[in-house]
C-alpha positions as MATLAB code, in Angstrom:
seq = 'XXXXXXXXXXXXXXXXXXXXXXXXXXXXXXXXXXXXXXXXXXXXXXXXXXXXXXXXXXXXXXXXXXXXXXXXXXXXXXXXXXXXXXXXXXXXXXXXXXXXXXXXXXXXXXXXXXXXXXXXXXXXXXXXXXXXXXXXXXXXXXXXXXXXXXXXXXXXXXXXXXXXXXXXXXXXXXXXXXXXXXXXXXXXXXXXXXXXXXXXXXXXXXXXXXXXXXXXXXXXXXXXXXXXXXXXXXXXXXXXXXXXXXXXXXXXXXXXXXXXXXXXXXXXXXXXXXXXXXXXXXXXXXXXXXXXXXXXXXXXXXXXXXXXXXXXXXXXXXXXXXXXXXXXXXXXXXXXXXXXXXXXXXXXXXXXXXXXXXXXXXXXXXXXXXXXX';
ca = [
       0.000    0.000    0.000;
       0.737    3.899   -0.422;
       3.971    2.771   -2.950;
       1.593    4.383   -6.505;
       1.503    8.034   -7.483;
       0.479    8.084  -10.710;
      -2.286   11.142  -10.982;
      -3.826   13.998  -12.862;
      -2.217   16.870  -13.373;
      -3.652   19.352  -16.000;
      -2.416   22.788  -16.707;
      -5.633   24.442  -18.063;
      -6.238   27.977  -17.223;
      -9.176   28.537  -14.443;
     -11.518   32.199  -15.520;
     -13.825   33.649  -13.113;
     -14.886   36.584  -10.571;
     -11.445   37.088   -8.414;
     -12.736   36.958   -5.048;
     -10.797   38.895   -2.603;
      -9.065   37.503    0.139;
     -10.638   39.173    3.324;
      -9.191   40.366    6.457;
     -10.432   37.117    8.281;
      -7.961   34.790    6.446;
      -4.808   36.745    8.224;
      -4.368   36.858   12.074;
      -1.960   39.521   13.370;
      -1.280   40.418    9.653;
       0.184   37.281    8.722;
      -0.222   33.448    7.588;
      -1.029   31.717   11.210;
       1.410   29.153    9.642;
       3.311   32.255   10.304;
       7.081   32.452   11.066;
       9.872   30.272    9.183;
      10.134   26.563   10.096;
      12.680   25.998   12.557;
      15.456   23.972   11.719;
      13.993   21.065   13.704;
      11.785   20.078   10.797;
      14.514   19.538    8.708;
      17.278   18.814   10.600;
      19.491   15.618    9.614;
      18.113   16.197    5.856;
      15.440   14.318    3.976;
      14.549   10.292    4.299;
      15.686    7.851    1.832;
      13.385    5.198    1.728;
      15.407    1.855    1.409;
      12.811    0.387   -0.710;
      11.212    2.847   -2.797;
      10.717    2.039   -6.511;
      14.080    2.478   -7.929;
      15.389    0.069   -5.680;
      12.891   -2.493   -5.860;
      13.224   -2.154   -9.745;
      16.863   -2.279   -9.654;
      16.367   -5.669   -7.413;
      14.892   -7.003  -10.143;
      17.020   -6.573  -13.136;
      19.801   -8.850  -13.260;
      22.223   -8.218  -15.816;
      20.797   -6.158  -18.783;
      21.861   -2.604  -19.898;
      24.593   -0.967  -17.881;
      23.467    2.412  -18.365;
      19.422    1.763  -17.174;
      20.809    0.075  -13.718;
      23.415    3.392  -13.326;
      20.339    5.503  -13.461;
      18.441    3.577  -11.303;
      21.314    3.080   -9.167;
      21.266    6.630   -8.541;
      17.390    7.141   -8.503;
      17.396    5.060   -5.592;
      19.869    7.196   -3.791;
      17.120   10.012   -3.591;
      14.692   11.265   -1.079;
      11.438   10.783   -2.724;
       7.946   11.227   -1.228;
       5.778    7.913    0.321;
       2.156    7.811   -0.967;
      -0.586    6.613    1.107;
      -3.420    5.779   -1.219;
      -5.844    3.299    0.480;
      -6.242    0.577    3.122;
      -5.301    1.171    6.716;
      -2.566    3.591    6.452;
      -1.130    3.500   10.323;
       1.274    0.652    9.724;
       3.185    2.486    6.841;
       3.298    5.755    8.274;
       4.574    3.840   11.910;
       6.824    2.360    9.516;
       8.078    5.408    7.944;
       8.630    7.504   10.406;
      10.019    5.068   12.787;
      12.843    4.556   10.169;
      13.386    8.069    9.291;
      13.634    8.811   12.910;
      16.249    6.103   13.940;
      18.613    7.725   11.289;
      17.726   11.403   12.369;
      16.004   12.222    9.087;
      12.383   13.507    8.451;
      10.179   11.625    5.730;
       7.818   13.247    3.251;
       4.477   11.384    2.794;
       1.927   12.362    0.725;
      -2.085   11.770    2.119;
      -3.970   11.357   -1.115;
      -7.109    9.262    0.188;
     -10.178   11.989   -0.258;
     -13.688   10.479   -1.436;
     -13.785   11.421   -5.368;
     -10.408   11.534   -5.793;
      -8.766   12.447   -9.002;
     -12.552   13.399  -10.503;
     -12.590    9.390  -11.567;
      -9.859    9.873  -14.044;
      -6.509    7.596  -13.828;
      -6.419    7.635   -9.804;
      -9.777    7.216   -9.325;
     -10.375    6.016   -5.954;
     -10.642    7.624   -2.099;
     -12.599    7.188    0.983;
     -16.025    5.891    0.142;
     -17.573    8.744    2.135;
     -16.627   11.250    4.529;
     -16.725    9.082    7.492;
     -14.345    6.803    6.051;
     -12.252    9.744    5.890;
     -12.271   10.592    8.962;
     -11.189    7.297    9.682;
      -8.809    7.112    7.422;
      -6.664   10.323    8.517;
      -7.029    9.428   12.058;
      -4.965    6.224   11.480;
      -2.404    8.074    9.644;
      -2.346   10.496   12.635;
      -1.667    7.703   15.068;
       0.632    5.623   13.307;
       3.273    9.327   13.053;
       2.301   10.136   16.245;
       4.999   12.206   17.855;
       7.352   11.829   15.270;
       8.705   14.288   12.639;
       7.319   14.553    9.468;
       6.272   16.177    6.319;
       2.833   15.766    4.432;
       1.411   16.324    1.510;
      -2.193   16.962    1.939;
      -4.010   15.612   -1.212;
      -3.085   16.550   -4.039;
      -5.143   18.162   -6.756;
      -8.298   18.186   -4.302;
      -8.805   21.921   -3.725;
      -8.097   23.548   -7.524;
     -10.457   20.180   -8.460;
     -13.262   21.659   -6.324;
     -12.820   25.387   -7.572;
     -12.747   23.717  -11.290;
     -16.341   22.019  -10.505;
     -14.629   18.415  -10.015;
     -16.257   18.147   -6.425;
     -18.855   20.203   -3.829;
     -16.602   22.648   -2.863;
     -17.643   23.330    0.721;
     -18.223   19.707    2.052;
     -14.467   19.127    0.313;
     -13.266   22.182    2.178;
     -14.469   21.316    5.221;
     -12.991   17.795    5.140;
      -9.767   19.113    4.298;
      -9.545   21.201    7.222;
     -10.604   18.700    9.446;
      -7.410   16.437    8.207;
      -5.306   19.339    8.805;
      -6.486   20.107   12.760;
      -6.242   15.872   12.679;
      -2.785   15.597   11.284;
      -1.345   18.905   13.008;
      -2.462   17.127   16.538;
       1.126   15.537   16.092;
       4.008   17.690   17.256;
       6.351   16.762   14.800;
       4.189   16.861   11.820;
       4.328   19.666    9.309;
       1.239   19.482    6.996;
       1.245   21.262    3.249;
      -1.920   21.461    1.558;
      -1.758   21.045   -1.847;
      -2.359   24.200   -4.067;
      -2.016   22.723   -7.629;
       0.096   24.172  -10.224;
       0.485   27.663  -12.304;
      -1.095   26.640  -15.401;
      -4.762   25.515  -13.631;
      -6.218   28.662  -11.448;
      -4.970   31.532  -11.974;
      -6.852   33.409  -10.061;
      -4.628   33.357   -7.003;
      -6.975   35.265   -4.831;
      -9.811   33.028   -5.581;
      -7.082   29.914   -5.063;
      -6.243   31.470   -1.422;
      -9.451   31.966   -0.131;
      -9.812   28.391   -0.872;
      -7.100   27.081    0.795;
      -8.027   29.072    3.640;
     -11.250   27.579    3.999;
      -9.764   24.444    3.944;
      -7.487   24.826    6.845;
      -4.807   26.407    5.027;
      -4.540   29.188    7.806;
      -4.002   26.417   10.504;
      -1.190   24.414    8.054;
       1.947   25.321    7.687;
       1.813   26.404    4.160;
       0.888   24.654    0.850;
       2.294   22.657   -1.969;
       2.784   23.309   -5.563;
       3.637   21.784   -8.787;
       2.785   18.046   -7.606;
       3.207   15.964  -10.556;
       3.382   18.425  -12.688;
       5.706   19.822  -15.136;
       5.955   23.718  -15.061;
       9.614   25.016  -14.324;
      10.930   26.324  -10.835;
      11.307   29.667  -11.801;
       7.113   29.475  -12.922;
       6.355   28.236   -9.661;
       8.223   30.357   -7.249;
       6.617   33.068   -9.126;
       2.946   32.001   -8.801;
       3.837   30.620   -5.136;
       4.750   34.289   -4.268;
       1.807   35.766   -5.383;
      -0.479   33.037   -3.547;
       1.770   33.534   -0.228;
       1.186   37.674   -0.655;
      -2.552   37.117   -0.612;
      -1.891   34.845    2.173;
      -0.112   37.326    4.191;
       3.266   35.400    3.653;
       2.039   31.481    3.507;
       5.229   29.223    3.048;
       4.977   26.667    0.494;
       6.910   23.987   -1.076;
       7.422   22.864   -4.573;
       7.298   19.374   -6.469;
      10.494   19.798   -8.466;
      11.093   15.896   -9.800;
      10.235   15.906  -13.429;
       9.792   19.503  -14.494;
      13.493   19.735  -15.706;
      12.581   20.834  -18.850;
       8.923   22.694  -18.302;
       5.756   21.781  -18.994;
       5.040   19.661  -22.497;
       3.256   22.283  -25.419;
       1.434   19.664  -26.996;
      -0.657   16.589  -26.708;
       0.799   14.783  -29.475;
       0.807   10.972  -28.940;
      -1.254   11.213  -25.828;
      -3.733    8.297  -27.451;
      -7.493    7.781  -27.104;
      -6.785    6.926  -22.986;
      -4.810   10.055  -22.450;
      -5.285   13.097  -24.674;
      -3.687   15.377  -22.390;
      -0.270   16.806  -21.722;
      -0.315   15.843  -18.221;
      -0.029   12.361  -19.134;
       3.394   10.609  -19.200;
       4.505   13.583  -21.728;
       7.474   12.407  -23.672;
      11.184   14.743  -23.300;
      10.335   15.612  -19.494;
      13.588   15.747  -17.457;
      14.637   15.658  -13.942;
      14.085   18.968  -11.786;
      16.398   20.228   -8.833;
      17.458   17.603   -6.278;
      15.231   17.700   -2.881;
      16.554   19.829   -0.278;
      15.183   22.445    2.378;
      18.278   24.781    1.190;
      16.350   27.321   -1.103;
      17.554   30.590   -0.662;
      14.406   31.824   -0.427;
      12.038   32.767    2.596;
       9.039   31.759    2.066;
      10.424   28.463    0.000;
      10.749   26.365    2.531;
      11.567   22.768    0.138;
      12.318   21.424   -3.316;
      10.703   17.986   -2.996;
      10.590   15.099   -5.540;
       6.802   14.611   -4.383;
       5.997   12.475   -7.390;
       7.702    9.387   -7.771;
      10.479    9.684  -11.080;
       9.322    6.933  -13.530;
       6.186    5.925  -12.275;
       3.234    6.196  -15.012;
       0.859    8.634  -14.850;
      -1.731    6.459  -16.529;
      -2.511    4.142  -19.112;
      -1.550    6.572  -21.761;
       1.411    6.686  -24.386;
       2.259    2.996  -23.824;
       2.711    3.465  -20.350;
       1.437    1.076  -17.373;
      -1.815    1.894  -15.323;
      -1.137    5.195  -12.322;
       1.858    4.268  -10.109;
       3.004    1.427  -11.778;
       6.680    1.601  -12.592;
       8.124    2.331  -15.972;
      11.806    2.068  -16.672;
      11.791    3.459  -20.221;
      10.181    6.394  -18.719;
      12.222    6.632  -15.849;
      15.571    6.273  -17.910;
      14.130    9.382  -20.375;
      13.510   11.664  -17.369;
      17.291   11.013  -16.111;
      18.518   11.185  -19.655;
      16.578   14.605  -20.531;
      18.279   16.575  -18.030;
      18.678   19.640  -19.689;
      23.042   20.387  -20.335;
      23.683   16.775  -19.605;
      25.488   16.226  -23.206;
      28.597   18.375  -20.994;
      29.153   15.682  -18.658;
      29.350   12.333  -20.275;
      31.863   10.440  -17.183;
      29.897    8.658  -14.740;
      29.873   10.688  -11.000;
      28.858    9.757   -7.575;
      27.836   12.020   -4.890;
      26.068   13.390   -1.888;
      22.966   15.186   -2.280;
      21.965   17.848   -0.603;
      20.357   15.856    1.622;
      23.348   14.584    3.043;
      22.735   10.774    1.856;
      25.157    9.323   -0.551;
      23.369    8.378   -3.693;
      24.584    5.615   -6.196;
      27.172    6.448   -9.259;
      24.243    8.282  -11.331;
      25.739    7.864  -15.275;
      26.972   10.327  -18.040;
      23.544   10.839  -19.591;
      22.155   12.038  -16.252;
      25.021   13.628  -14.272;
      23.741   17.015  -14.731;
      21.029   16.379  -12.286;
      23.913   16.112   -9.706;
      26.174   19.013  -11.240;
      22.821   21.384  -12.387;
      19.807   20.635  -10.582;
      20.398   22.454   -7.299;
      22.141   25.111   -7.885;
      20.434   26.429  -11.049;
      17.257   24.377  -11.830;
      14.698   25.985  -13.874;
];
């Protein structure tokens, strides 16, 4: 369970009234999320799960081609987010953040269990009803308990409400009960997720809903999840939700939007006519890390899981499964890598020693963090 991530991710523009964002979202002029994490939170660096997909897909090729087990050698060797989609989700999380704490690291996890999710598309699924829910965040509340970590508070489920996916209130008001649920733990630090810059662009209007669903009692949101659109895109829009916010923090899903957002929808297929779909000539995006530079930034975070399909679209597997052409392209599209061509190994910025990553994908050690895009 929670090991798939495959989901929706469009970039379509959202029209409409802007709504301003009134006094009542800020308390004592700011985001009650307010002040900059401590260094608590992120202290020791980001978790490496031991058997996330790259390994377990390196485990299973023996032999073969040299240069698809160096990338996922290296893809291994990175801090990437833990999905919780269904079932009882206590034993993963006490699993998770048991190991992250005996190595003095913090885990990201990403909660993406909400009735309707995904509007029935490719990660169609969720709680059966609110209750179930309820439940359902309540066991991932116990099984962190007083341990750190960071969540990712369902992804796509408050820009899908604005865009007419779901009853926005009811959704709203679920959300910010998992946030008051999830926050109960001290070491917990809960994003909710905001979409991306290409699907409402009315920020003020995006705001007010993440306010009313607990946003003001989180400590910021989450962008870019899944999605494509470059750093630089994202800080930008992040900013301007933050300012309406009164200075919300936020982190950003940086893992395959190397190379921006796809212009077309060629190839997409009769299953998948949209960009968001397993878009071919994606690369890599900055390496996770809490170092930003920025003040508000508070992470770069490889939230969706490198070369795991995003649907049954362009050849690729059903959501979440894993696809090793597709996760070989991503390492191999990393934008300057024809500069580099000599195999490298290295720490990343998280501190953990990654595998020897190979020529065609070196630049996301050498490029990713300190320029990205």
């Amino acid at each position: 369970m929670g090991r798939w991530s495959g989901m929706r991710r469009r970039g379509r523009g959202q029209s409409g009234v802007r709504l301003m964002v009134v006094g009542v979202l800020l308390t004592c002029g700011g985001w009650i999320g307010g002040p900059a994490l401590p260094a608590a939170p992120w202290q020791g660096g980001l978790w490496v799960d031991p058997d996330n997909a790259a390994r377990r897909a390196l485990d299973g090729v023996a032999g073969g081609d040299g240069a698809e087990r160096a990338v996922l050698r290296w893809l291994a060797g990175q801090p990437v987010a833990v999905w919780l989609t269904q079932g009882d989700p206590l034993p993963r999380a006490r699993e998770v953040s048991m190991a992250a704490e005996a190595v003095g690291r913090v885990p990201v996890l990403v909660a993406y269990h909400i009735p309707g999710r995904d509007c029935g598309q490719h990660s169609a699924g969720g709680a059966a009803d609110a209750a179930g829910y309820r439940w359902w965040v309540g066991r991932l509340a116990a099984g962190l308990g007083d341990r750190r970590a960071v969540v990712i508070l369902e992804p796509d489920a408050v820009a899908q409400a604005l865009t007419g996916c779901a009853p926005e209130q009811p959704r709203q008001r679920l959300l910010a009960e998992a946030v008051d649920t999830l926050k109960h733990g001290p070491g917990v630090r809960v994003y909710l997720d905001a979409g991306n810059p290409g699907w409402v662009r009315d920020t003020d209007r995006l705001a007010a809903a993440l306010a009313a669903s607990g946003g003001r009692r989180a400590d910021g949101f989450a962008l870019n999840v899944a999605s494509f659109h470059t750093t630089r895109t994202t800080v930008a829009y992040g900013e301007e939700i933050s300012r309406a916010l009164g200075g919300a923090h936020f982190v950003i899903d940086t893992s395959r939007n190397g190379n921006g957002p796809p212009s077309t929808v060629a190839g997409a297929g009769p299953n998948g006519g949209e960009a968001w779909c397993n878009p071919p000539g994606r690369a890599l995006g900055r390496l996770p890390t809490a170092s930003t530079g920025h003040p508000r930034l508070d992470a770069y975070l490889w939230v969706k899981v490198p070369g795991e399909s995003d649907g049954t679209c362009r050849g690729g597997p059903p959501a979440g499964r894993w696809w090793m052409p597709y996760a070989v392209a991503l390492a191999r599209a990393v934008p300057g890598r024809e500069t580099a061509r000599s195999a490298h190994a290295g720490a990343g910025p998280t501190g953990a020693r990654g595998g020897t990553a190979p020529g065609d994908a070196v630049e996301s050690l050498r490029h990713l963090q300190p320029a990205g895009r």
